[in-house]
N, C-alpha and C positions, 0 to 999 in steps of 0.2 A: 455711372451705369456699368463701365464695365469691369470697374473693381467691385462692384455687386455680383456682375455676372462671372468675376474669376473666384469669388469667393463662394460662392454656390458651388464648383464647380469641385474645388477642394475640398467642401464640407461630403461632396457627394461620392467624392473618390475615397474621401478616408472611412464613409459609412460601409464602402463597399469593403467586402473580404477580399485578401490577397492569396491568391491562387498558385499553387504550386502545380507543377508538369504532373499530370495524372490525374487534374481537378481536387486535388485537397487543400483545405480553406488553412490559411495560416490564423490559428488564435491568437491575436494581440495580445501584446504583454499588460499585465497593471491586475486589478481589480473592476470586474463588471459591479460590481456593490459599492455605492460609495460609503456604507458603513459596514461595522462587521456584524456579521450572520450570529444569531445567539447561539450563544457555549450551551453544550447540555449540561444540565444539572448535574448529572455524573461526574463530570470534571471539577465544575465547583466542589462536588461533597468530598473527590480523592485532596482538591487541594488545600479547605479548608481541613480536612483532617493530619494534613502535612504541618497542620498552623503556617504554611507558606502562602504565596500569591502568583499569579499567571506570571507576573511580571519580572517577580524575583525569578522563579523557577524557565523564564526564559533568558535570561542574565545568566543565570547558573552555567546551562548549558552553552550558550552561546560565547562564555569564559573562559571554559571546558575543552571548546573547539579551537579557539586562538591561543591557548596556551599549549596546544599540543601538536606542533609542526608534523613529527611522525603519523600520527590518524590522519592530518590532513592530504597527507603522502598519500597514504593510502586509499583514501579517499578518490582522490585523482588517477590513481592509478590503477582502481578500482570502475570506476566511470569509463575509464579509457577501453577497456575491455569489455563494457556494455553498448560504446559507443551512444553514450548520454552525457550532457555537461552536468559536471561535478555540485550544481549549484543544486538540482534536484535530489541528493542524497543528503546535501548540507538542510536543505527546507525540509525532509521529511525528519531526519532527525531531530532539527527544532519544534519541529511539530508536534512528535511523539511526545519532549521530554518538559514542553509547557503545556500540554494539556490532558495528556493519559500518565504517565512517570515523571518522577525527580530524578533528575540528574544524578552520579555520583561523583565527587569529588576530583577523580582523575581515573583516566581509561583502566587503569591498574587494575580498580576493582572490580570491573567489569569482568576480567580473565579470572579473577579469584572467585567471584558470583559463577561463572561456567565451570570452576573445576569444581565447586560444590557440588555440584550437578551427575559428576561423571562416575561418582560408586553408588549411584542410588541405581533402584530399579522400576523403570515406568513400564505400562502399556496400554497401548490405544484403545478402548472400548466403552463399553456401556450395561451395566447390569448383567458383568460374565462374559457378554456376548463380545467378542474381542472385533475389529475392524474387519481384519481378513474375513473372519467368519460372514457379517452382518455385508460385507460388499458380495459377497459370494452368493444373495439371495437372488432369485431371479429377476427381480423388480429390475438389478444392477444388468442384466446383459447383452443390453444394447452396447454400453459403456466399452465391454469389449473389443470392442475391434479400433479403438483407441489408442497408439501405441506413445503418442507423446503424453506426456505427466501432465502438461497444461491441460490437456482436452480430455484427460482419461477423469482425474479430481473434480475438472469443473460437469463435465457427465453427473457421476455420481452428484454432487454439490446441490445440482438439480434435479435429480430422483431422490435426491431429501426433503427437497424441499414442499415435490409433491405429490408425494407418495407417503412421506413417514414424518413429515410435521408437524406434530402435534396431530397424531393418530393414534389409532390403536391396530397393528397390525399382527397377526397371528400372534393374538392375545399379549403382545407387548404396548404398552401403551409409551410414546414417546414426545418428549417435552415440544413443547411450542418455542424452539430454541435454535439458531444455529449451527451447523452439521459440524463446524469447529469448536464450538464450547460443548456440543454433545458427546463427542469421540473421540475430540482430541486434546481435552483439557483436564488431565485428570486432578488438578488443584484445587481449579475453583474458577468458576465458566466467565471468558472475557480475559482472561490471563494471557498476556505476550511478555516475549521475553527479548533481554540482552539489548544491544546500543541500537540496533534497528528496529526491538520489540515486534519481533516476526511471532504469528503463529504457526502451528507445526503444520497444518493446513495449507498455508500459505508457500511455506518452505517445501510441501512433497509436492503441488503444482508446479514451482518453480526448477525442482529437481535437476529435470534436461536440461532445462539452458543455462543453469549455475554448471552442470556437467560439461558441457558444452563449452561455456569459455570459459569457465574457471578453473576445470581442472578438477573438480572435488569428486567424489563418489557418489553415484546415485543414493537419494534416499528410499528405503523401504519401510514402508509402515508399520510392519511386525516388529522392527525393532528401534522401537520407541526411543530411547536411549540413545541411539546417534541420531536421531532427528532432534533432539534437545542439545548435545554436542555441536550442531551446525548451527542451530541459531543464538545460542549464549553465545558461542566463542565469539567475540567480535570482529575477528579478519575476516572469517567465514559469514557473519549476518551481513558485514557489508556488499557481499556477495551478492546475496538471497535479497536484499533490498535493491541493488542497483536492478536485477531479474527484474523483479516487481512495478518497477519504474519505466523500464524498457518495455514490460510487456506493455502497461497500460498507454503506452504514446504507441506502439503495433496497434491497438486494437482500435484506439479513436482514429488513426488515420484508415486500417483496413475497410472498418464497421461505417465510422461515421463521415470519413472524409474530411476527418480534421485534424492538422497539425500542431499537438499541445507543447511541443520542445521548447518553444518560447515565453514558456509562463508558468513559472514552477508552481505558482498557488493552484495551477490545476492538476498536475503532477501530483502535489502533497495531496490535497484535498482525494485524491484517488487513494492513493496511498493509506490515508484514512478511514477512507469507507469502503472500499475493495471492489468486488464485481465490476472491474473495469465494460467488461465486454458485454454484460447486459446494459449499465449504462450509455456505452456510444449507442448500443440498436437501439434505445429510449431515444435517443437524443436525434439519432437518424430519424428514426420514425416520427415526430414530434418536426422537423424540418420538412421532411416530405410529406405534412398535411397541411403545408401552408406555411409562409414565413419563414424565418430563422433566427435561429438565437445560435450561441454560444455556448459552451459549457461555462459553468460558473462556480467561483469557488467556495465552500464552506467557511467558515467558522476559523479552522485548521489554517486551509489555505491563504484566505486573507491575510491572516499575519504574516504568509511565507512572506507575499508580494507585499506586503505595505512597509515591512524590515529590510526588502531586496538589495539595497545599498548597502546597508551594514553586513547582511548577511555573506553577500559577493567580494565584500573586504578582506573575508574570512579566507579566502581562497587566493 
C-alpha cells in the first residue's frame, strides 16, 4: 500500500509543472508527440525535386556541422552573446536544411552564395510602391511611437494583416499573402536566405538586438542590399538567428509564463513558423480558460528533440 501510495505521489509530482521564481512553468525536455506531426507537402515537393531525401538531406547537414570545428566555434561563441545554449542554433539549422534547403557541401560556399549577392541591386516594394513609401500610409501611425525594431516591424506586420490582406485598398488590390513574401521578397515569395535561411523581414525586427550585442549596424529598409549582406553572410545570419531564438524564449516566458530554454524542438519549431509572440498570447489565453497544455512541437521540432543526442555531440 504504501509503495502504491509513493508511487502516485511521483506520478503526481512529475505531472505537475516546475516552477521557476516569478511563476514561470519550466517546459520539459523530449517530445509531447509520441510520433511525428506531418511534413507539409511543400517540403516533400522541394525535396523530391532535389531527387534527395529528409534523411539524406539531414546527414548532409548534420556532416557539414562536424566537420567544421571553426562554424562550430562560432556557433558557440555566437550563443554566448545571446545568452542561449548553442544546441538551439545547432537544431534550427538542422531544421532548415532537412526540410526547406539542401545543404552545401562546405560553409565556403555559403560566403561565395553572399558575395554573389553584393553587386546586385534589390529593393523592398510592391507594384512601384517601395516599403518606406507604403509604411508611410496612415493605416501605419500608430506603429510610430515604436522605437524598438522588434515592436515597430511587428506593429506594421499586424496592420497588414488587417488592414491590407488580401484587400483592395485605395484601389490597390493586395495579395492574400504574407507582409514578407509581399514586400520583402523580390525573387519569388517564401524565399529565405544563407545558413540560418533568415527572411529580410525577420532580420529588420531583429535589427536592435543583433545591434545591441553583436555589434553590427542597424538595418534600414530603404536599403535593401545590406539587409541581404546581413543575412547571406553567414557570421552575420548567425547573429540574426541566435536574435530570433532569444527573442522567442522572451516572449513565451514574458507572454506565456513559460520557460522553453530546455527543449530546443520548441525553440526550432518557432523558429520555423515565427510569430512567436502572438503564439505564447494563444497559448496564454487557451491555459487561462481552463487547463493546461504546453507548447508542442511541429513537424520541424520533433526531429530537433528526437536527434538531441547526436545533435548535442555536435557541440
Amino acid at each position: 500500500m504504501q509503495r502504491l501510495v509513493l508511487a502516485l505521489v511521483m506520478m503526481l509530482c512529475w505531472a505537475l509543472p516546475e516552477v521557476q521564481a516569478g511563476g514561470v512553468s519550466v517546459v520539459p525536455s523530449g517530445n509531447r508527440n509520441a510520433e511525428q506531426p506531418k511534413v507539409p507537402g511543400a517540403s516533400f515537393r522541394r525535396t523530391r525535386a532535389g531527387k534527395t531525401t529528409f534523411d539524406e538531406k539531414y546527414e548532409k547537414i548534420r556532416d557539414l556541422l562536424a566537420s567544421d570545428s571553426a562554424l562550430i566555434s562560432k556557433i558557440k561563441q555566437t550563443a554566448r552573446q545571446y545568452d542561449i545554449d548553442p544546441i538551439h542554433m545547432i537544431g534550427a539549422i538542422i531544421g532548415e536544411h532537412t526540410y526547406n534547403v539542401d545543404a552545401y557541401d562546405r560553409l565556403q560556399s555559403y560566403y561565395v552564395k553572399a558575395a554573389a549577392y553584393a553587386g546586385d541591386s534589390f529593393r523592398f516594394g510592391y507594384k512601384g510602391q517601395s516599403i518606406g513609401d507604403f509604411v508611410g500610409k496612415p493605416e501605419f501611425e500608430k506603429c510610430a511611437s515604436f522605437s524598438d525594431s522588434y515592436k515597430l516591424w511587428s506593429c506594421r506586420e499586424d496592420v497588414w494583416e488587417k488592414v491590407f490582406r488580401g484587400n483592395r485598398v485605395d484601389g490597390v488590390s493586395y495579395p492574400d499573402n504574407r507582409f514578407s513574401a509581399v514586400f520583402f521578397q523580390p525573387f519569388y515569395a517564401g524565399q529565405t536566405f544563407g545558413l540560418g535561411q533568415i527572411n529580410p523581414l525577420t532580420a529588420l525586427m531583429q535589427s536592435d538586438l543583433v545591434a545591441r550585442r553583436s555589434g553590427y549596424p542597424k538595418l534600414d529598409a530603404s536599403d535593401a542590399n545590406d539587409v541581404y549582406r546581413a543575412i547571406m553572410d553567414p557570421d552575420k545570419s548567425l547573429a540574426y538567428m541566435a536574435a530570433t531564438i532569444r527573442r522567442s524564449i522572451d516572449d513565451y516566458a514574458d507572454i506565456a509564463g513559460m520557460d522553453i530554454s530546455r527543449n530546443p524542438g520548441i525553440t526550432a519549431t518557432l523558429y520555423n513558423v515565427g510569430n512567436s509572440a502572438k503564439r505564447a498570447a494563444a497559448l496564454a489565453a487557451r491555459n487561462r480558460n481552463g487547463g493546461f497544455s504546453w507548447p508542442e512541437e511541429n513537424y520541424y521540432g520533433w526531429l530537433v528533440n528526437d536527434k538531441l543526442d547526436e545533435l548535442k555531440s555536435l557541440l
